[in-house]
C-alpha positions as CSV (number, residue, x, y, z in Angstrom):
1,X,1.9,94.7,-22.7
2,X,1.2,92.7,-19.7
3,X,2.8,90.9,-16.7
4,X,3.5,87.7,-18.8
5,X,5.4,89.6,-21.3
6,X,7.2,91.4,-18.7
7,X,7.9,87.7,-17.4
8,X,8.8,86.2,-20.5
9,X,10.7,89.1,-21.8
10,X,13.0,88.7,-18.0
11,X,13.7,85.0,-19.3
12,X,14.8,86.3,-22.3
13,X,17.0,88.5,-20.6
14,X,19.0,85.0,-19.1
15,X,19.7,83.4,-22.3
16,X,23.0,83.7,-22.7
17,X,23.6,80.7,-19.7
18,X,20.8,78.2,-21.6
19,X,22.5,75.4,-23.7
20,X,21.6,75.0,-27.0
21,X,18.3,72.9,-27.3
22,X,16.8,70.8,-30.1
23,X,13.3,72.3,-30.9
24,X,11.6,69.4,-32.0
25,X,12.2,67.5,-28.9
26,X,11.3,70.5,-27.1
27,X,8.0,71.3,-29.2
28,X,7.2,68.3,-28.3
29,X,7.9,68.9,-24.1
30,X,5.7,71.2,-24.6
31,X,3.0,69.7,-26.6
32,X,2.8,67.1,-23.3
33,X,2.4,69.8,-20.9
34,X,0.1,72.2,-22.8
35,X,-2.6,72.0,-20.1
36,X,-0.1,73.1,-17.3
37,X,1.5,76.1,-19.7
38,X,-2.1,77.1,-20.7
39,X,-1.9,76.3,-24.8
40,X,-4.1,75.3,-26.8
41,X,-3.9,72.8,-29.7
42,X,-4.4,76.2,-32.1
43,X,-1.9,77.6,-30.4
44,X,0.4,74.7,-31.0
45,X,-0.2,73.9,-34.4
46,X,1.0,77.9,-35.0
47,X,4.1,77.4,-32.9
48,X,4.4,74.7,-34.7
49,X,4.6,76.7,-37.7
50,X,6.7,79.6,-36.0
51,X,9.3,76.9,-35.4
52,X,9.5,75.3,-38.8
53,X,10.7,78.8,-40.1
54,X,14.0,78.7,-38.3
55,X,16.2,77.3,-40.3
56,X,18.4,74.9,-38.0
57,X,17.2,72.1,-35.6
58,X,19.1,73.7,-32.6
59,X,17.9,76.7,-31.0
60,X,21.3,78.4,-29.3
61,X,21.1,81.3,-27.3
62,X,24.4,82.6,-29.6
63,X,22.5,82.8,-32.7
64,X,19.6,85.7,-33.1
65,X,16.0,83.6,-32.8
66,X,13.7,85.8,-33.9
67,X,11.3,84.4,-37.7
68,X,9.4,87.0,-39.2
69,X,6.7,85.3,-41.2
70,X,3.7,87.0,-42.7
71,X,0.2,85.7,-41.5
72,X,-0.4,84.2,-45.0
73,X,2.8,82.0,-44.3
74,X,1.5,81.4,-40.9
75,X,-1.4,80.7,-42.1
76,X,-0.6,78.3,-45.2
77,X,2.0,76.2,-42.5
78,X,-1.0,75.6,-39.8
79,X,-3.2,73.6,-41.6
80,X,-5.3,77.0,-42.9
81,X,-7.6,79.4,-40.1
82,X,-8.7,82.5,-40.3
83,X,-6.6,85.8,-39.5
84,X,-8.9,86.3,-36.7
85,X,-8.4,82.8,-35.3
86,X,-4.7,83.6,-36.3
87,X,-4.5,86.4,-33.9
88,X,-6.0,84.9,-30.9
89,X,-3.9,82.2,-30.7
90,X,-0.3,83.9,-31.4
91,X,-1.9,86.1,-28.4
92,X,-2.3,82.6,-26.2
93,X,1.6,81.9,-26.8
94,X,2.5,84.9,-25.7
95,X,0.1,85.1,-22.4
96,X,2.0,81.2,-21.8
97,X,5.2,83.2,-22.3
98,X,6.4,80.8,-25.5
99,X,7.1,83.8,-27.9
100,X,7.9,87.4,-27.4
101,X,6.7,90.1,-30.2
102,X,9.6,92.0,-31.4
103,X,7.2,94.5,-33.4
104,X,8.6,97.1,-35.8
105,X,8.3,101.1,-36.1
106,X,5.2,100.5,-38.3
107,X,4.3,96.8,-36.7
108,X,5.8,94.8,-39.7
109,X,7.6,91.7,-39.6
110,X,10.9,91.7,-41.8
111,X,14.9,91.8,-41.3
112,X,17.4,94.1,-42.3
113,X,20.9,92.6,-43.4
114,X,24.1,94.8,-42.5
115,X,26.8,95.6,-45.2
116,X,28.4,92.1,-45.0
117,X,25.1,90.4,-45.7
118,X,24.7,89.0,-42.7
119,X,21.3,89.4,-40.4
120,X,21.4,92.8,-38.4
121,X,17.9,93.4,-37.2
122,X,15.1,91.3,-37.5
123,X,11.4,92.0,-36.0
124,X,8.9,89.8,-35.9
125,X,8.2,86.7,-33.1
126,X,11.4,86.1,-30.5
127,X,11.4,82.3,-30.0
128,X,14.3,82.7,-27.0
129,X,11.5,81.9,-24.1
130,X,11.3,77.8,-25.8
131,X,15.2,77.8,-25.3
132,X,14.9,79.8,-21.7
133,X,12.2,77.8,-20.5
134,X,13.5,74.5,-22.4
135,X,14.7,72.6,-19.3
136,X,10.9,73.3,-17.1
137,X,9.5,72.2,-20.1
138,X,11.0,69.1,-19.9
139,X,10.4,68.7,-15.9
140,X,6.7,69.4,-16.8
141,X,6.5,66.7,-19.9
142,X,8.1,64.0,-17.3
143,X,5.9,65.2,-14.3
144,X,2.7,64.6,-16.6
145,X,4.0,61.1,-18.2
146,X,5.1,59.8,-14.8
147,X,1.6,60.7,-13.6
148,X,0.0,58.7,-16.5
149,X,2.4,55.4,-15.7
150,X,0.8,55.9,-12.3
151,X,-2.6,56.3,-13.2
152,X,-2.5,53.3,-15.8
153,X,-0.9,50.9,-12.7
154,X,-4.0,52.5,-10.3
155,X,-6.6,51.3,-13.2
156,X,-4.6,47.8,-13.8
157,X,-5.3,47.3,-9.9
158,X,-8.8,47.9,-10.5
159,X,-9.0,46.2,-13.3
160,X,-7.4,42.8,-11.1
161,X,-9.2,43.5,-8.3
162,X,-12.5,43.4,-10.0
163,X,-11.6,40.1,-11.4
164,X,-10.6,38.5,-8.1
165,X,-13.6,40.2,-6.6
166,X,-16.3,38.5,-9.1
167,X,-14.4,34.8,-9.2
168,X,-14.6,35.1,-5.1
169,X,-18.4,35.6,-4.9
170,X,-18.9,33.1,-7.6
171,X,-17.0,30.5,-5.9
172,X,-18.3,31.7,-2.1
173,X,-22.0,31.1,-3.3
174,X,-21.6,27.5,-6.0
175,X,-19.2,26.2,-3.0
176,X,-22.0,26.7,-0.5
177,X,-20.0,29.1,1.8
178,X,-21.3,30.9,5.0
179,X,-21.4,34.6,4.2
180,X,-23.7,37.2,2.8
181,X,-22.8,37.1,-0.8
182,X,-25.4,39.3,-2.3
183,X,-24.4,41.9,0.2
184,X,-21.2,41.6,-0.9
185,X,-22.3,41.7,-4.4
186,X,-24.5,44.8,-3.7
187,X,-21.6,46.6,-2.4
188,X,-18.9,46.0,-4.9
189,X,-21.3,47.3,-7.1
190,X,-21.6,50.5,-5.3
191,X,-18.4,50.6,-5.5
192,X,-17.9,50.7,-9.4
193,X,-20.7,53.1,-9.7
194,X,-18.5,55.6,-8.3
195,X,-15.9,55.5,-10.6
196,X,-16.5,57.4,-13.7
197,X,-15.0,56.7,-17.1
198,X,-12.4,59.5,-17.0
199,X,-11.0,59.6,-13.1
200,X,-8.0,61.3,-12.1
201,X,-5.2,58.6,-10.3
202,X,-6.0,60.0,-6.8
203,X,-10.3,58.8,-7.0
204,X,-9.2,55.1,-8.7
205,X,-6.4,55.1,-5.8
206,X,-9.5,55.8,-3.5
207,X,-11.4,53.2,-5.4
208,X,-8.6,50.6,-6.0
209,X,-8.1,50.6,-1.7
210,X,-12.1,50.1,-1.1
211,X,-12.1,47.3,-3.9
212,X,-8.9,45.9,-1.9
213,X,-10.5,45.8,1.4
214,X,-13.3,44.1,0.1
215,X,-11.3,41.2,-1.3
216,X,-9.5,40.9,1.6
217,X,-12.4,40.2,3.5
218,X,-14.2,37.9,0.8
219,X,-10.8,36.1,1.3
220,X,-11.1,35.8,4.6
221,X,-14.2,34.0,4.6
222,X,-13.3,31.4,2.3
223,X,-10.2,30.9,4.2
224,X,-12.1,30.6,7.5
225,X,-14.4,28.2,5.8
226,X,-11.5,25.8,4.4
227,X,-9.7,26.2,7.8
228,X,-13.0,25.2,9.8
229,X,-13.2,22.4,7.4
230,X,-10.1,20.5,7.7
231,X,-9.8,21.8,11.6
232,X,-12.7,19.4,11.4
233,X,-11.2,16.8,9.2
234,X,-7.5,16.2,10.3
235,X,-8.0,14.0,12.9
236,X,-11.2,12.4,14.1
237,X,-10.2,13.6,18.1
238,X,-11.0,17.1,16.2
239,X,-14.4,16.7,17.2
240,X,-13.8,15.5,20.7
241,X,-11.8,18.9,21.1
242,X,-14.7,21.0,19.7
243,X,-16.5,19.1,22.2
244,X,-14.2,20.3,24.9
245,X,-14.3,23.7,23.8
246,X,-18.2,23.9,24.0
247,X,-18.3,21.1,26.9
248,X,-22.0,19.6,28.1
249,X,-24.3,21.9,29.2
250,X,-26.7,19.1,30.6
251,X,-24.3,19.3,34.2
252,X,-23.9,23.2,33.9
253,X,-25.7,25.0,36.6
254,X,-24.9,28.6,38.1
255,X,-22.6,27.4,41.0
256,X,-19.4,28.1,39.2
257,X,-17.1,25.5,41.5
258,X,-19.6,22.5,40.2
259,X,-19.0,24.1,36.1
260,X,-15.1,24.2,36.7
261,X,-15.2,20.8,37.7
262,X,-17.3,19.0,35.7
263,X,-15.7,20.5,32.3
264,X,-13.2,18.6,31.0
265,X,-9.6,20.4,30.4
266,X,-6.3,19.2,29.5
267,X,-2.4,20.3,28.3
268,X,-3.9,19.4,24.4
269,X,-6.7,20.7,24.3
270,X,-4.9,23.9,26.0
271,X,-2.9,24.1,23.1
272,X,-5.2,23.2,20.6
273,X,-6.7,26.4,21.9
274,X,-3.9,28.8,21.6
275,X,-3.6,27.4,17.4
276,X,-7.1,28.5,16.2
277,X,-6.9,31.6,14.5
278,X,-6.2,34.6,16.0
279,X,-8.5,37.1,13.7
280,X,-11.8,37.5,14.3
281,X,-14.8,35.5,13.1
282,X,-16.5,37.5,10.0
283,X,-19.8,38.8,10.8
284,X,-20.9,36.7,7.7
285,X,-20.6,32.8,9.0
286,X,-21.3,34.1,12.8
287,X,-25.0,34.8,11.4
288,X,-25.1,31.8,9.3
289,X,-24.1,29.3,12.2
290,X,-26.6,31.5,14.9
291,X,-29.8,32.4,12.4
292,X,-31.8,32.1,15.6
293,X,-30.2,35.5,17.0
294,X,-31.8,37.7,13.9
295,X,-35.1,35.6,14.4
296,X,-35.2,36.8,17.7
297,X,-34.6,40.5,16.4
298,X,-38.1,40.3,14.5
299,X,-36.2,39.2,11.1
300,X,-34.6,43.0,11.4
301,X,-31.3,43.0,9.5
302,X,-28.1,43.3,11.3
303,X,-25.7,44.4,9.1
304,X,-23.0,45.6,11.4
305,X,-21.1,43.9,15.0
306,X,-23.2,47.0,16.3
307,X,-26.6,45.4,15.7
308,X,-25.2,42.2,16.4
309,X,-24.2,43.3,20.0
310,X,-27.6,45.1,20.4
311,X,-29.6,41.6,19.3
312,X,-27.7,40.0,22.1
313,X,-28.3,42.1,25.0
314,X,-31.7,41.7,23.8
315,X,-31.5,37.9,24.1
316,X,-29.9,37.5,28.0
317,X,-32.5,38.5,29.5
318,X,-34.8,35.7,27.9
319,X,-31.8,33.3,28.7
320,X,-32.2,33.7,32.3
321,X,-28.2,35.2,31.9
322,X,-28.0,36.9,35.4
323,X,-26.5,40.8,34.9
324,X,-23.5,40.0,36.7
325,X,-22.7,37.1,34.5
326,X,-23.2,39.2,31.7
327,X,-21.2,42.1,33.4
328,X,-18.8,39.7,33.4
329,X,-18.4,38.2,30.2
330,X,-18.1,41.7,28.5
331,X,-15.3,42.3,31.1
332,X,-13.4,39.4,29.8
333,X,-14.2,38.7,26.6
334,X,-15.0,42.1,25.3
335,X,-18.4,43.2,23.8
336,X,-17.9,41.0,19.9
337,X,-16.7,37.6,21.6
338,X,-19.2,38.0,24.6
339,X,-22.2,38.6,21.8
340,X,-20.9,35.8,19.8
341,X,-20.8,33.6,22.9
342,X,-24.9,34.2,23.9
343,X,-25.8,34.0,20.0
344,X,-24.3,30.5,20.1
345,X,-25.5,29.7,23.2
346,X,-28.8,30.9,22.2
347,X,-28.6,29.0,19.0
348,X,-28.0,25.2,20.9
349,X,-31.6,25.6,22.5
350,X,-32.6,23.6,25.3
351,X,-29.6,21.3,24.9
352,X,-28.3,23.9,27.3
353,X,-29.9,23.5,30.8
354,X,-28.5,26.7,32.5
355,X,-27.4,29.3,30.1
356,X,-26.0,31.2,32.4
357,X,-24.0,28.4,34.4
358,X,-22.4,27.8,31.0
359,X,-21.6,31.4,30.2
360,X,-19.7,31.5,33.2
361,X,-17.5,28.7,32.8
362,X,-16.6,29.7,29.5
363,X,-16.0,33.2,30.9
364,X,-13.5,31.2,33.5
365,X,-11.8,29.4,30.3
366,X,-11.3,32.4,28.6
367,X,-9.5,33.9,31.7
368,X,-6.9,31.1,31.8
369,X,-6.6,31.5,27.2
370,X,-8.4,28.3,27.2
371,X,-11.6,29.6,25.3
372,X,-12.7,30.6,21.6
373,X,-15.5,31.5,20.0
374,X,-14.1,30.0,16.5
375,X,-14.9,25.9,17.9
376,X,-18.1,26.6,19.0
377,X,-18.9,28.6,15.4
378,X,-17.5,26.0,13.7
379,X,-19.3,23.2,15.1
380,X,-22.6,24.9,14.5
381,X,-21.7,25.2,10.7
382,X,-20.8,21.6,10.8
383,X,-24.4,20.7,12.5
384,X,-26.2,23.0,10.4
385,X,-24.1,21.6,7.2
386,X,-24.5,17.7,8.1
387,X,-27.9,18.5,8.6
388,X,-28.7,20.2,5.5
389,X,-26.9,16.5,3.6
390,X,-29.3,14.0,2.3
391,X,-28.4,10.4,3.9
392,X,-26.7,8.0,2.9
393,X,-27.0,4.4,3.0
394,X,-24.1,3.1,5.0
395,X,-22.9,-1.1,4.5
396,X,-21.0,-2.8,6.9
397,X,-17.8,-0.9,6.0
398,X,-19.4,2.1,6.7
399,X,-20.6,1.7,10.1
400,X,-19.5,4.0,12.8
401,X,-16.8,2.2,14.2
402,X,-14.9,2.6,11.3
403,X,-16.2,6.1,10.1
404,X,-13.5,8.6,9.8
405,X,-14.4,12.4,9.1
406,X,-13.3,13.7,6.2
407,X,-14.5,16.4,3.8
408,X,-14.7,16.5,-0.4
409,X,-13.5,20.8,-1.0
410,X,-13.9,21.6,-4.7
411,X,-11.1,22.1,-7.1
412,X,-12.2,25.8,-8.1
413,X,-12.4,26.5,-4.5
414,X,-8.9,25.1,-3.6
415,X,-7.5,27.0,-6.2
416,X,-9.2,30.5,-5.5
417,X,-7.6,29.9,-2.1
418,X,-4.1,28.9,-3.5
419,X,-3.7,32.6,-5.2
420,X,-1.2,34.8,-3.5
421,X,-3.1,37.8,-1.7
């Protein structure tokens, strides 16, 4: 004998408060949570058979439950196994606590009727602990199937997420959009590698969020790049504003005074200001409009807003950016804006006469909210994107009087961008 007979012999004990239970619907409670009780599919197949000797369906607590089958019967009713295998596995249902033994004198099985004919005593295998036990049987079945539904929803996730993933790079790189594809391609990648064919729900959870985060910032560059676009395209005074957001670094000079007055400023362009997008510019398009900045880093990769920040404060000093100004700039704009500030400045060349002249008046702009990095981005992109067009032969009705900007956006990209996230 041992503690889980002591256990299930306890349960036993309580039977007289269980409701009456059908077995098969029970069996079959069971059979779902075998792994948590400890069974075995052996095991099963010979409650199984156990069960299929009581005569009724319902298993009532007022009725005796004990079935006395010989092992050839057991055996003949569980699809045929040897007596050996036969008595391992009625030892597994009673180490789970699913039968009790009810031995005899002489350890037979068999039932002795009292003078009316009716059952008296009966020894062989007690099936009270399915009836005692029916209701945490149940609890576990549900437990396990409700964990399934949630582990088939985690893998639909990551089945859609791959999907959106894949139709984003393809789109990001035939449309031509700023970003490092292949990196993103490289790390969605390692992404699936890590999930195996059979994952539990809580490592494709894990998975599902990584997969998520990446979309959301594939998104985000395609949105940026649209946005940039028809920021660009709306109105032709768009220009003129990105203009007035990066104003003419010919009259810049380190007297601060002369900057503030000599860049232009008004209400609209104020507020024109205050609508660009408040999240920040990904790393992706800031290296595509200022290649220069990873040039000057000896072609090293930067692959993180850390590197980036690093490649900058290696570039001031070549800029002739005093370490005030600089001081300065990282006060105000913080150490991200303030490195995407010198790239771009660094990136215009000598059409900038006094880099740091211009640093500080931007610095002054940003103090009053009239400053973003996201115009002068943008209007590097533009350059680098009007550049890279062949030209056009323009007629009368093209001159550039009459030119208006526009831009020609794909259908696939337009409707990658009109999902809902």
């Amino acid at each position: 004998m041992t503690l889980d007979h002591v256990a299930a012999q306890m349960d036993a004990e309580g039977l007289h408060d269980k409701p009456p239970v059908d077995k098969w619907r029970t069996f079959q409670d069971i059979r779902e949570a075998r792994e948590k009780i400890g069974a075995t599919d052996r095991s099963l197949a010979i409650l199984n058979a156990l069960l299929s000797f009581y005569p009724e369906t319902v298993l009532s607590a007022q009725e005796g439950l004990i079935v006395w089958p010989s092992n050839e019967q057991l055996i003949a009713r569980s699809n045929g196994m040897s007596p050996a295998t036969l008595r391992r596995h009625l030892a597994v249902l009673v180490h789970c606590g699913l039968i009790i033994r009810r031995d005899s004198p002489n350890g037979k099985r068999f039932a002795r009727k009292g003078w009316d004919g009716q059952l008296d005593q009966a020894y062989g295998f007690d099936l009270s602990p399915v009836v005692a036990r029916a209701r945490a049987f149940a609890q576990m079945a549900e437990d396990i199937r409700a964990e399934r539904r949630a582990l088939r929803v985690a893998r639909e996730r990551v089945t859609l997420l791959r999907r959106d993933i894949a139709k984003t790079i393809e789109t990001g790189i035939h449309e031509g959009v700023p970003g490092n594809w292949g990196a993103a391609q490289t790390r969605y990648v390692e992404i699936m590698a890590r999930l195996p064919r059979q994952a539990d729900r809580t490592l494709v959870g894990e998975i599902g969020d990584e997969l998520e985060a990446l979309y959301a910032e594939l998104r985000q560059a395609l949105e940026s790049f649209v946005n940039s676009l028809k920021m660009n395209a709306n109105e032709s005074h768009n220009e003129q504003h990105i203009h007035n957001s990066n104003p003419d670094s010919h009259k810049e000079s380190e007297d601060r005074s002369r900057n503030q007055e000599e860049e232009p400023s008004s209400v609209e362009n104020d507020r024109k200001v205050e609508s660009l997008p408040k999240r920040d510019l990904p790393l992706g398009i800031v290296l595509d409009a200022c290649p220069g900045l990873i040039e000057l880093n000896g072609g090293r990769a930067i692959v993180n807003w850390r590197d980036f920040v690093a490649a900058a404060e290696f570039a001031r000093p070549m800029l002739g950016i005093s370490t005030s100004a600089w001081a300065e700039a990282l006060a105000v704009l913080g150490a991200r804006e303030a490195a995407i500030t010198l790239a771009a400045i660094y990136q215009k060349g000598e059409a900038v006469k006094s880099a740091g002249g211009y640093l500080r008046s931007l610095v002054d702009r940003a103090k009053d909210n009239k400053f973003s990095t996201w115009p002068m981005i943008m209007a590097l992109l533009r350059a680098k994107l009007d550049a890279e067009e062949p030209p056009r032969t323009q007629g009368p009705e093209h001159s550039d009087g009459n030119r208006k900007a526009g831009i020609s956006v794909s259908p696939s990209l337009l409707q990658n961008l009109a999902k809902p996230r």
